[in-house]
N, C-alpha and C positions, 0 to 999 in steps of 0.2 A: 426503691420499691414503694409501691402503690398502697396506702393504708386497705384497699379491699382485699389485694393478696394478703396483706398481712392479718386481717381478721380471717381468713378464708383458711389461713394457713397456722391458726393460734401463733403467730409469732409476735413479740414482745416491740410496741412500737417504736421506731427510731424518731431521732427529732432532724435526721437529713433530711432536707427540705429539694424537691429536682431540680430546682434552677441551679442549686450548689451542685448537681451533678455536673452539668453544661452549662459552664463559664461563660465558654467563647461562640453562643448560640448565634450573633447575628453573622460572625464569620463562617460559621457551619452553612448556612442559609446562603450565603456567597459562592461559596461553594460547590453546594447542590445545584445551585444556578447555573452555575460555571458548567457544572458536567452534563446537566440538561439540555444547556446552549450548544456545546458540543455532539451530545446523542443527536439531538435534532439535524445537526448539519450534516453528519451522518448520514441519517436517516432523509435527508434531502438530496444528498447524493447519488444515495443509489438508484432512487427509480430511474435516474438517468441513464447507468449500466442495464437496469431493467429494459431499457426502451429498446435497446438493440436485441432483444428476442427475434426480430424477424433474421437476423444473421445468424441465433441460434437454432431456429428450424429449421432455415437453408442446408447447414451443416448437415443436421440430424437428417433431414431427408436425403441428401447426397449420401450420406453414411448407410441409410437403410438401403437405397440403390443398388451401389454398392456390394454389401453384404449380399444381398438379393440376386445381383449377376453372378457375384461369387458360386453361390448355391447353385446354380443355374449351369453354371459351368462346370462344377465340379459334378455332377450330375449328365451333362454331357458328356464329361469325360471318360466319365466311367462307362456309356456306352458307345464309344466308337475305336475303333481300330488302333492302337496303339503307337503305331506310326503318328496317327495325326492327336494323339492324346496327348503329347507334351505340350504342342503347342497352344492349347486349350485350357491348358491345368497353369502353363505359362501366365495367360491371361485373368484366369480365376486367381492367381494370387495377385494379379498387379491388381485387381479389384478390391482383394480385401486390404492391401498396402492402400488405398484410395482409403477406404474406411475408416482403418486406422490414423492415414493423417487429417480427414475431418476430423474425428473425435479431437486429436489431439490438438488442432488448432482452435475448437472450441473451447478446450479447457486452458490453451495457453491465454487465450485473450479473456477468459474471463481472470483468471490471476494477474495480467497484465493491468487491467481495471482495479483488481482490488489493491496492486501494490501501487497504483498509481492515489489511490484514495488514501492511503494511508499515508503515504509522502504529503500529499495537498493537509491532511492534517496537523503533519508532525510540522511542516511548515505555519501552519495557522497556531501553532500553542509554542512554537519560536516569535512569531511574530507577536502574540500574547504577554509573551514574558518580556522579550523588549517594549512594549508599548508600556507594560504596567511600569516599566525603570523611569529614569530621570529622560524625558525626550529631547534636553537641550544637551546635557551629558552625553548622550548615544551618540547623539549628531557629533556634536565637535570630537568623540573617540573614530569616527566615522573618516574625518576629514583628514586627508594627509597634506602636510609640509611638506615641498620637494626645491629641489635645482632644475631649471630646465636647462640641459645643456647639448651643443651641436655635439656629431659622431665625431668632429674632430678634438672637441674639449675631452672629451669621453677618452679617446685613445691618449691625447697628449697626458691627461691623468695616471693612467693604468701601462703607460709606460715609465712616465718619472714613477711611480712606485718602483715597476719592476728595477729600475737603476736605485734607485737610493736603497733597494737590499742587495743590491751587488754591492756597493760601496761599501754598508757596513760590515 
């Protein structure tokens, strides 16, 4: 607390001093860094998903269409001879199914973007935490030890096993 609140507020002054508040201030400051670095790349990402607007008015216009014939037909329909009405009102639905799979392809692919950006993140803050660890350590936990051996060393093995547990 602020000696002005506390004249402000007649309260009795304390002798805590704020840096004893926040000990570990330059690591707070790392921190904020960190998560700014982050927002930002964020926020550099998306206009990329932004850019593809023109696929989303594509969409949206196809879907107004669409809907538009629908209307158009279902309006037909109602004034002609009923014989030839089903097959009109047939058509007025396959339009508004049109509609409906624009719409829903617009919103697939924008979720498809946004869970794509969130993996590319969750990968950039794995990649983060390894990088911050020991990089000689990573490396050699990284490299494997192996046998290279032919498909025939391979079976002659995995069959003496299977014999020597019959044996015992």
């Amino acid at each position: 607390m602020t000696r002005k609140l506390e004249d402000l507020f007649d309260l009795p002054h304390t002798e805590q001093d704020v840096d004893h508040a926040l000990p570990d201030l330059p690591a707070n400051r790392q921190t904020l860094q960190a998560l700014d670095e982050a927002i930002d790349k964020v926020d550099n990402a998306l206009p990329a998903v932004r850019g593809l607007d023109a696929t989303d008015t594509e969409m949206d216009e196809l879907a107004g269409l669409a809907t538009g014939s629908y209307k158009d037909l279902m309006d037909l329909g109602m004034q002609v001879d009923s014989r030839f009405a089903s097959e009109i009102f047939s058509v007025a639905s396959n339009m508004l199914g049109h509609a409906i799979t624009a719409k829903t392809a617009k919103l697939d692919k924008k979720l498809k973007m946004i869970d794509l950006q969130m993996k590319k993140m969750r990968l950039d803050q794995q990649q983060q935490v390894i990088d911050s660890k020991d990089p000689e350590g990573m490396a050699a936990a990284q490299v494997a030890h192996g046998v290279v051996l032919s498909r025939n060393d391979l079976l002659e093995r995995i069959i003496g096993k299977g014999q020597n547990a019959q044996k015992e």
